[in-house]
N, CA and C atoms as an extended XYZ file, in Angstrom:
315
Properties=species:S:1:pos:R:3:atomname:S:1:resname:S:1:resid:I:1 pbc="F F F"
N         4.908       39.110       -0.150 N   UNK     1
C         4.054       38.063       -0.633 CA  UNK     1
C         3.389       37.392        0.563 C   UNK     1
N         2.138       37.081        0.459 N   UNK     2
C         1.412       36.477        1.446 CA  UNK     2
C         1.071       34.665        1.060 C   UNK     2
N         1.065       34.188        1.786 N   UNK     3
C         0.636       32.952        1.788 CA  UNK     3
C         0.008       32.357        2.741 C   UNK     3
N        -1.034       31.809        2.400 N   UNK     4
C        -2.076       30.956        3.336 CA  UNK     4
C        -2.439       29.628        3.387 C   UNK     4
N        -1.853       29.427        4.804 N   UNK     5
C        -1.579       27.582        4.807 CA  UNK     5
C        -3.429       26.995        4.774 C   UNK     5
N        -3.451       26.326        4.052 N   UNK     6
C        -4.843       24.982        4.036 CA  UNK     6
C        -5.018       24.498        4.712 C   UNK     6
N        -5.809       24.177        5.278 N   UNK     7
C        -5.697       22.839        6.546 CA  UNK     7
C        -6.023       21.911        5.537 C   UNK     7
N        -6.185       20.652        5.644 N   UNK     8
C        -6.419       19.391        5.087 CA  UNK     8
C        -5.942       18.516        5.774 C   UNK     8
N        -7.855       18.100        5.932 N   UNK     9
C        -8.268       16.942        6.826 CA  UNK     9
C        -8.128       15.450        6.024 C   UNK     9
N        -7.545       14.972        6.554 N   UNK    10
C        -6.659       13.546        5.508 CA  UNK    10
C        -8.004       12.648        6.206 C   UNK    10
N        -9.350       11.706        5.324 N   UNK    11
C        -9.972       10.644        5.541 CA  UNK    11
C        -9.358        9.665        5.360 C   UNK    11
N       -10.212        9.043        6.550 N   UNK    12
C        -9.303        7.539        6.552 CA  UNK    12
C       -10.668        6.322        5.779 C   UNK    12
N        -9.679        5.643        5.170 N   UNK    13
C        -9.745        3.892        4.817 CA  UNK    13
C       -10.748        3.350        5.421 C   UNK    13
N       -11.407        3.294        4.522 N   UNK    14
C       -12.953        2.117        4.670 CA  UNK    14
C       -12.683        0.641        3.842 C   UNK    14
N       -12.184        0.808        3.140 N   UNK    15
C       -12.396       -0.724        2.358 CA  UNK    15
C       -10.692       -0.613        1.501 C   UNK    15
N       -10.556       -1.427        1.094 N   UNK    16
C        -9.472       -2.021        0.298 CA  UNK    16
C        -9.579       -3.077       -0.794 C   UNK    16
N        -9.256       -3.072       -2.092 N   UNK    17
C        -9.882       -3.583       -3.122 CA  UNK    17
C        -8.066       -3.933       -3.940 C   UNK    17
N        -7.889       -5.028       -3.941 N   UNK    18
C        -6.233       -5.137       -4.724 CA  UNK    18
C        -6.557       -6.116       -6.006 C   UNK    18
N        -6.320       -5.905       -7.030 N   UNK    19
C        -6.288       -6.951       -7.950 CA  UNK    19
C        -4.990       -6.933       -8.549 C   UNK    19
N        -4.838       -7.511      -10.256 N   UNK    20
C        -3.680       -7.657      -10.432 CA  UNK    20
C        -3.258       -6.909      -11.169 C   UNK    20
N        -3.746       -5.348      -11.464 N   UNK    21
C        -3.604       -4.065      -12.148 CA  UNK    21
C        -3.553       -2.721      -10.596 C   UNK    21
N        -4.281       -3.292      -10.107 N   UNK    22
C        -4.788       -1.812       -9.256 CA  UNK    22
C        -5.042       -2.040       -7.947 C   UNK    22
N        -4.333       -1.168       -7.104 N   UNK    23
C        -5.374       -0.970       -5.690 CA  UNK    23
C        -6.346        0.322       -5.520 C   UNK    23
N        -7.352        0.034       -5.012 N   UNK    24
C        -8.172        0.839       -4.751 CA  UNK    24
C        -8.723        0.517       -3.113 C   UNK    24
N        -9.028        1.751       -2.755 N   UNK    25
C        -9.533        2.276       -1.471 CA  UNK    25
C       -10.514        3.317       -1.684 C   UNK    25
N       -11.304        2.872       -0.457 N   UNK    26
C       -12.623        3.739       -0.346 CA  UNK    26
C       -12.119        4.240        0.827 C   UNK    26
N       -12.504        5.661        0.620 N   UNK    27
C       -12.274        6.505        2.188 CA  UNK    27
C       -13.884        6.601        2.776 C   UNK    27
N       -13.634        7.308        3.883 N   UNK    28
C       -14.698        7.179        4.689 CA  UNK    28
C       -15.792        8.241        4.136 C   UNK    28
N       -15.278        9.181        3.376 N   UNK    29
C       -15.692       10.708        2.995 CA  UNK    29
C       -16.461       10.223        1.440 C   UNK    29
N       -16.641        9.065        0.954 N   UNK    30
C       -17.377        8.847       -0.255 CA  UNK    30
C       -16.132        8.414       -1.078 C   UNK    30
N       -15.304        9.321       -1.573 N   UNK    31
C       -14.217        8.903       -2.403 CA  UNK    31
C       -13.471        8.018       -2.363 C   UNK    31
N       -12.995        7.592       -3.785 N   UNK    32
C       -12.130        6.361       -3.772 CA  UNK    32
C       -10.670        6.413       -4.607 C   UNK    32
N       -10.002        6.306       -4.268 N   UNK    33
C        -8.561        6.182       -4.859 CA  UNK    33
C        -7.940        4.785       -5.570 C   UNK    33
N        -7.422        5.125       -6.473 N   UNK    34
C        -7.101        4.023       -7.181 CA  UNK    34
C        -5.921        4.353       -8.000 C   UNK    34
N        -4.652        3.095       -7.331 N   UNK    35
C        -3.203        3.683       -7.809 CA  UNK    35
C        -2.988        2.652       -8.575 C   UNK    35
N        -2.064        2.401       -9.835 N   UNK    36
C        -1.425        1.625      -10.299 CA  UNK    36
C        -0.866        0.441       -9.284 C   UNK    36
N        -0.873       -0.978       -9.492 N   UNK    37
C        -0.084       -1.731       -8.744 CA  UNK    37
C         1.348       -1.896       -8.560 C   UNK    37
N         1.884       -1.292       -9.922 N   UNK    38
C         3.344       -1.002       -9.964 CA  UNK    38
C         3.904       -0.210       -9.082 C   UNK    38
N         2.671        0.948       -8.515 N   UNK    39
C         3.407        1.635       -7.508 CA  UNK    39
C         4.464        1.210       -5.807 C   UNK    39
N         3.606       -0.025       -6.187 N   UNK    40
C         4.189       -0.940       -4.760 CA  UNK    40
C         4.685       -2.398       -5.363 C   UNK    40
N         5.714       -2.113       -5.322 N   UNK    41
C         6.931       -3.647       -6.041 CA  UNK    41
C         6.389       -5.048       -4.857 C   UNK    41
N         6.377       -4.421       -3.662 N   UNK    42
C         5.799       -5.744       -3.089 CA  UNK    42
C         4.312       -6.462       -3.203 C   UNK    42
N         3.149       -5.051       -3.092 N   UNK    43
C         2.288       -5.582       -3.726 CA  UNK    43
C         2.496       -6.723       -4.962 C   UNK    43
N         2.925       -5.770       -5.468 N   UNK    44
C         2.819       -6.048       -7.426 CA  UNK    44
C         3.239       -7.617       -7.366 C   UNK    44
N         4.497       -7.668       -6.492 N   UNK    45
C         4.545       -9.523       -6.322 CA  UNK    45
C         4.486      -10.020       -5.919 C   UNK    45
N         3.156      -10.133       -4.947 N   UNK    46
C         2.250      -10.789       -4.000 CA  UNK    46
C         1.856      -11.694       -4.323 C   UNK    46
N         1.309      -12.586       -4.003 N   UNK    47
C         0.313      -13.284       -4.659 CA  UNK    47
C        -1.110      -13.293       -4.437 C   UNK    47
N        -2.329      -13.252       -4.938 N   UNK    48
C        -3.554      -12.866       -4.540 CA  UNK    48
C        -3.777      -13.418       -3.179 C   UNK    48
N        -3.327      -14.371       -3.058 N   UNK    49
C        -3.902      -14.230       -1.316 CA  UNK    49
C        -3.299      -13.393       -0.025 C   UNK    49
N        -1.999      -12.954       -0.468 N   UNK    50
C        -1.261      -12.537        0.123 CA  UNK    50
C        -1.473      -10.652       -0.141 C   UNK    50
N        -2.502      -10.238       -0.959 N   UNK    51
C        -2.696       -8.784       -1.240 CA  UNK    51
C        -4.103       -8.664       -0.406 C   UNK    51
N        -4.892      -10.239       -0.796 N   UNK    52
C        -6.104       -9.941       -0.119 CA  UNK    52
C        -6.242       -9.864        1.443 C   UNK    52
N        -5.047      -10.278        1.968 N   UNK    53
C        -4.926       -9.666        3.730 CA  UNK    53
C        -4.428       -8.726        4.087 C   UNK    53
N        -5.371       -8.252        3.903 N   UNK    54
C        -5.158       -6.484        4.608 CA  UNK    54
C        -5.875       -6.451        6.397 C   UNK    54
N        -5.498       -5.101        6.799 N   UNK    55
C        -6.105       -4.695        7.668 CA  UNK    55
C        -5.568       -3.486        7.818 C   UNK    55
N        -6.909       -2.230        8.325 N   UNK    56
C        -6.712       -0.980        8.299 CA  UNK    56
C        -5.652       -1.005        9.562 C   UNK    56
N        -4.899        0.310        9.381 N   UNK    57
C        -3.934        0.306       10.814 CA  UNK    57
C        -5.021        2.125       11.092 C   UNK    57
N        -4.311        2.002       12.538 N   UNK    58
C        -4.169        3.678       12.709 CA  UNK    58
C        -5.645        4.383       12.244 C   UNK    58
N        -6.801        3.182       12.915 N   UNK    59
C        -8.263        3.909       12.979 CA  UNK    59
C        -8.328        4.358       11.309 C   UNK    59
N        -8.133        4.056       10.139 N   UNK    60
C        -7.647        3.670        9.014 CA  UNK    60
C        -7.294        4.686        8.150 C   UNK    60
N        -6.208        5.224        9.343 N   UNK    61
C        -5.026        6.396        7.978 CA  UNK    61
C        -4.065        5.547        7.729 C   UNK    61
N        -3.895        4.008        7.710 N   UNK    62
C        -2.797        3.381        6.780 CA  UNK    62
C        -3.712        2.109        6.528 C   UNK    62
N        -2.877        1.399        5.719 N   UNK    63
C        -3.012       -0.353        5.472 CA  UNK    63
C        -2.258       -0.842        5.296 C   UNK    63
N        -2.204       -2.431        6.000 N   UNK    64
C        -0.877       -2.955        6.430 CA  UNK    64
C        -1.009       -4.472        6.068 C   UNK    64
N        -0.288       -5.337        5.162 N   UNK    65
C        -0.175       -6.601        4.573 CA  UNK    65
C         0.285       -7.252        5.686 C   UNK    65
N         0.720       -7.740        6.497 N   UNK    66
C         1.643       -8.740        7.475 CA  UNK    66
C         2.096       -9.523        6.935 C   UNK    66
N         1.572      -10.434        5.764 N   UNK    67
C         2.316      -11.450        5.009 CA  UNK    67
C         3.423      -10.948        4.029 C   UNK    67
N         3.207       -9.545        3.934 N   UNK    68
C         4.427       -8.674        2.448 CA  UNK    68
C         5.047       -7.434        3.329 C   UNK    68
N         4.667       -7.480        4.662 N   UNK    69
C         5.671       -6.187        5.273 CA  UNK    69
C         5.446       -4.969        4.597 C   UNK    69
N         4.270       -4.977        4.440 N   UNK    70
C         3.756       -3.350        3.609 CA  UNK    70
C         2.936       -2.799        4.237 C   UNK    70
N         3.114       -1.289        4.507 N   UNK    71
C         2.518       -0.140        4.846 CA  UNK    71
C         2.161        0.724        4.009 C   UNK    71
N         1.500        1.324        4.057 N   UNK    72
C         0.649        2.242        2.508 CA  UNK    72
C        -0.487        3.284        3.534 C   UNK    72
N         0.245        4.645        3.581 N   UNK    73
C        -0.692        5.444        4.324 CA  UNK    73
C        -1.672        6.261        3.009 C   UNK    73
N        -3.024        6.553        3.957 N   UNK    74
C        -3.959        7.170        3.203 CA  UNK    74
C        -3.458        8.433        2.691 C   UNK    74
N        -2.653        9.039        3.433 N   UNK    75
C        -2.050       10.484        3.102 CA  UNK    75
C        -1.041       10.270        1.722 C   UNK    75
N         0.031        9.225        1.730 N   UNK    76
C         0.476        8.636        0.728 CA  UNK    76
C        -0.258        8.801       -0.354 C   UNK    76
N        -1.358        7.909       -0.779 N   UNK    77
C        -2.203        7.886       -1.537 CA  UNK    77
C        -2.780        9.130       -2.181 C   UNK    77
N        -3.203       10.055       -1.384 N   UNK    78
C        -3.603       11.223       -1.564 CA  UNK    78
C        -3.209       12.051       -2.051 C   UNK    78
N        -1.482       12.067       -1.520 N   UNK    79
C        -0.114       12.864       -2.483 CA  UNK    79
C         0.367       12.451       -3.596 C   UNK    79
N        -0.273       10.926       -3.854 N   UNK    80
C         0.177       10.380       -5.294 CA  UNK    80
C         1.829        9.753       -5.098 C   UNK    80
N         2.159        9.525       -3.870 N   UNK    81
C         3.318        9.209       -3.463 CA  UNK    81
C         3.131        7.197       -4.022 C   UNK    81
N         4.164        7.212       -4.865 N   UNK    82
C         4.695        5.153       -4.937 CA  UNK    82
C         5.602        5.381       -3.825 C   UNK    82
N         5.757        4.076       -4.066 N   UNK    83
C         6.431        3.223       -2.722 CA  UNK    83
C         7.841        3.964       -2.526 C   UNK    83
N         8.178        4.102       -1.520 N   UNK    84
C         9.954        4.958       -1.438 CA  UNK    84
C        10.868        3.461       -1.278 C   UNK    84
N        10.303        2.734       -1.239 N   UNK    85
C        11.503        1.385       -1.005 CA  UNK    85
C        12.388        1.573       -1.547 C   UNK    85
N        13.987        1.077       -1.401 N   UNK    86
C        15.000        1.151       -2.327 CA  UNK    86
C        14.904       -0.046       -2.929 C   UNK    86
N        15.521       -0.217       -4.110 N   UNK    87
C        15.774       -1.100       -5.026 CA  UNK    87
C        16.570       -2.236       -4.168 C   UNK    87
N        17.891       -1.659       -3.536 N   UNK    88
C        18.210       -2.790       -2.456 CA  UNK    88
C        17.772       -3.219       -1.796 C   UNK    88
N        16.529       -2.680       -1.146 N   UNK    89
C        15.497       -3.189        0.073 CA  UNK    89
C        14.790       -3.985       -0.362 C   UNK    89
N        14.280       -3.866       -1.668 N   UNK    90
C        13.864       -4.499       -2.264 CA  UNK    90
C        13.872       -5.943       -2.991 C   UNK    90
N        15.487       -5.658       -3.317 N   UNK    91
C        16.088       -7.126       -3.877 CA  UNK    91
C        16.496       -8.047       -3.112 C   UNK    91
N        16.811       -7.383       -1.187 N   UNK    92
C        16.628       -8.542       -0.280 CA  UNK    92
C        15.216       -8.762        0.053 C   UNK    92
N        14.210       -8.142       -0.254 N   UNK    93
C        12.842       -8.577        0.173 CA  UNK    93
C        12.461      -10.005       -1.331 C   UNK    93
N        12.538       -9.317       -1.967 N   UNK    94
C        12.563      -10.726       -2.985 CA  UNK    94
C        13.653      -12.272       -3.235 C   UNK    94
N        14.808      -11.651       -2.731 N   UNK    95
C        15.338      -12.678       -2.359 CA  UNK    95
C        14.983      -13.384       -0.849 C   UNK    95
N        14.324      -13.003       -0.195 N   UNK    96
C        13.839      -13.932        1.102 CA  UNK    96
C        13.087      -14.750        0.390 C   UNK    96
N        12.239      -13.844        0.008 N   UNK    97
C        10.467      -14.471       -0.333 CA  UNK    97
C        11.025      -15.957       -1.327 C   UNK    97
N        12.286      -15.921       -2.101 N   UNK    98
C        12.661      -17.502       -2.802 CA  UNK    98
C        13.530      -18.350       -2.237 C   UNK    98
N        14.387      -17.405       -0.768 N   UNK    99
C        14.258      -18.266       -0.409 CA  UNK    99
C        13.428      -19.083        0.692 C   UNK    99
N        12.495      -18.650        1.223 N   UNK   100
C        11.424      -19.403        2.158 CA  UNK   100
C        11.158      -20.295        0.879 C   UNK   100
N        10.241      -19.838       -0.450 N   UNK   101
C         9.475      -21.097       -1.294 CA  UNK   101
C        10.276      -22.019       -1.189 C   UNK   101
N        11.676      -21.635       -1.331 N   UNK   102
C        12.176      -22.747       -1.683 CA  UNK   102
C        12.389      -24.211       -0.358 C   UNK   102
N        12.729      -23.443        1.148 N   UNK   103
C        12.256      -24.331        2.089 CA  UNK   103
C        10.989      -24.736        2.159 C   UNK   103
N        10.089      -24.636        1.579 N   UNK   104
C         8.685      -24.944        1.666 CA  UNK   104
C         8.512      -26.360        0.895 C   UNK   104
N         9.261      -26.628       -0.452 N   UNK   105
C         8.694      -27.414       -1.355 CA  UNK   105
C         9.088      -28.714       -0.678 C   UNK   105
């Protein structure tokens, strides 16, 4: 049996678009991707100002929140890959985030 590897050239991240259903990204190549927000638990419980700070990383084969500790590569996206976080990683990332509010008030 023969098999023949593909190359595939992964475009990078032009724009970033988050609301409270969907992220979407424009690549540089015309196309645009658009994943469920559920796919990313931290997104998903962001709060809009905190989704709307982005910045491309890595000449823009990723995007990176600083306020939610999220990374999200274009290649990700492309493979249809959600978030690999664990559920435990997770439930201390949400338990910080109440307790900072709660030093805040």
């Amino acid at each position: 049996m023969h098999i023949s590897a593909t190359e595939f050239e992964i475009p990078c991240a032009c724009d970033v678009r988050v609301d409270e259903h969907s992220l979407a990204v424009e690549l540089e190549d015309g196309r645009g991707i658009s994943v469920p927000l559920d796919w990313y638990p931290r997104l998903a419980h962001a709060t809009a100002e905190e989704r709307g700070r982005w910045r491309l990383i890595g000449g823009g084969m990723g995007i990176h929140w600083e306020d939610i500790d999220e990374d999200i590569s274009v290649e990700g996206l492309l493979l249809g890959r959600p978030s690999g976080e664990s559920q435990a990683s997770f439930s201390r990332w949400m338990d910080g985030r109440q307790t900072n509010r709660g030093q805040q008030v």
